[in-house]
C-alpha positions as CSV (number, residue, x, y, z in Angstrom):
1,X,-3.4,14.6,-22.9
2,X,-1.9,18.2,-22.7
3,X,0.2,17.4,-20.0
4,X,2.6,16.1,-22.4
5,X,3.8,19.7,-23.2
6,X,4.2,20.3,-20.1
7,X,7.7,20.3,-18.5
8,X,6.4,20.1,-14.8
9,X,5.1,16.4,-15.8
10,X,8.7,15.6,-17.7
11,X,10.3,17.2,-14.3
12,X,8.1,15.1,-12.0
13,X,8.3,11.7,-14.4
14,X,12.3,12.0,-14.0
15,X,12.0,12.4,-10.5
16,X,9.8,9.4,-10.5
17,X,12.1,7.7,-12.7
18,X,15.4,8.5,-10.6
19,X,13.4,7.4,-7.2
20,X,12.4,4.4,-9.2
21,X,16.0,3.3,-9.9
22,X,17.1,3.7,-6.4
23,X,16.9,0.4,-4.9
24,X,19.0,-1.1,-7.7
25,X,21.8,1.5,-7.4
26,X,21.7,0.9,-3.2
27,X,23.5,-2.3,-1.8
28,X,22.5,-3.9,0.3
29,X,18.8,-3.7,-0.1
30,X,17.5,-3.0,3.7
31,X,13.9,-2.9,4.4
32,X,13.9,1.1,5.7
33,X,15.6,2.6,2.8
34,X,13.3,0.7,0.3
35,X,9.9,1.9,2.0
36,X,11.5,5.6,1.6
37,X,12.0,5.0,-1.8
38,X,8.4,3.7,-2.2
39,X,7.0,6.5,-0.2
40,X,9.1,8.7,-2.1
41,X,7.5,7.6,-5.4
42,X,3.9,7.4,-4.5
43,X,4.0,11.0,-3.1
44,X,5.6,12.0,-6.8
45,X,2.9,9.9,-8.5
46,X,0.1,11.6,-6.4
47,X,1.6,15.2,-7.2
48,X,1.1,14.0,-10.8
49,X,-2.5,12.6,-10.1
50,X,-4.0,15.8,-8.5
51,X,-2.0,18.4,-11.1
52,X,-2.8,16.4,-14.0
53,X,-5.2,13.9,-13.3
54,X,-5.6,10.2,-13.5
55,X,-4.1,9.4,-16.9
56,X,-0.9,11.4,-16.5
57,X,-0.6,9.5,-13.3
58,X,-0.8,6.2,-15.3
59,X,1.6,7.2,-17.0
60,X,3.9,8.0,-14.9
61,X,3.2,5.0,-13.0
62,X,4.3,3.1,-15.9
63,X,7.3,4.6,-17.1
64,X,9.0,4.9,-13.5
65,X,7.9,1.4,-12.6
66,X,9.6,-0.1,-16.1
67,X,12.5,1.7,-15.7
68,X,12.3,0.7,-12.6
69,X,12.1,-3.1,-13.2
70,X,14.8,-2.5,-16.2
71,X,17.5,-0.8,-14.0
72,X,17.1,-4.0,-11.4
73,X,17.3,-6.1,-13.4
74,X,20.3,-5.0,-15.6
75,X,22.0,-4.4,-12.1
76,X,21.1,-8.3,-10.7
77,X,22.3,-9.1,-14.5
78,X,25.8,-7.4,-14.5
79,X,26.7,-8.1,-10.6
80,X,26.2,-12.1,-12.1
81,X,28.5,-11.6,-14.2
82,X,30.7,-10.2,-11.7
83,X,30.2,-12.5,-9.9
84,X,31.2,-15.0,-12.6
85,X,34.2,-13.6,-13.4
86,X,35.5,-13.4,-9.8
87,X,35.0,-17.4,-9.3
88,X,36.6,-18.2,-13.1
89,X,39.7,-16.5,-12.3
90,X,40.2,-17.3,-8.6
C-alpha cells in the first residue's frame, strides 16, 4: 500500500474522479459523450493498474465510481427541486 504516498496515484485518482463526475455536470446525457467519459476512466484506472497494481486500482475504482454515483445523484436531486420550484410559482 505505498502508493498512498505517492502523488502520481492522488494525480491520477482526481483525474478519475473529475472524469467520473462528467456525465452529471453534461446535459443532456447523449450516448457518445458518455462512452468517452467511460473510456476515458477505464484507460485512467488501467494506468493505475499496471503502475501500481491491482489494489490501487480498486481503489481508485471505488473512490471515482462513488463520487461518481454521489455527484449524479446530488445533480438529479437539485434539478428536482428546480424543477419544483418552477411549477409552484408559475
Amino acid at each position: 500500500m505505498t502508493f498512498f504516498g505517492d502523488l502520481t496515484w492522488w494525480l491520477l485518482l482526481a483525474s478519475s474522479l473529475v472524469v467520473a463526475t462528467l456525465p452529471s455536470i453534461i446535459r443532456p446525457i447523449r450516448t457518445v459523450p458518455l462512452l468517452t467519459t467511460l473510456l476515458f476512466w477505464a484507460a485512467i484506472l488501467t494506468i493505475i493498474w499496471f503502475r501500481f497494481g491491482a489494489v490501487a486500482a480498486l481503489a481508485g475504482l471505488v473512490l471515482s465510481f462513488a463520487g461518481g454515483i454521489l455527484s449524479f445523484l446530488l445533480a438529479v436531486f437539485f434539478s428536482g427541486l428546480d424543477l419544483m420550484a418552477k411549477k409552484r410559482y408559475r
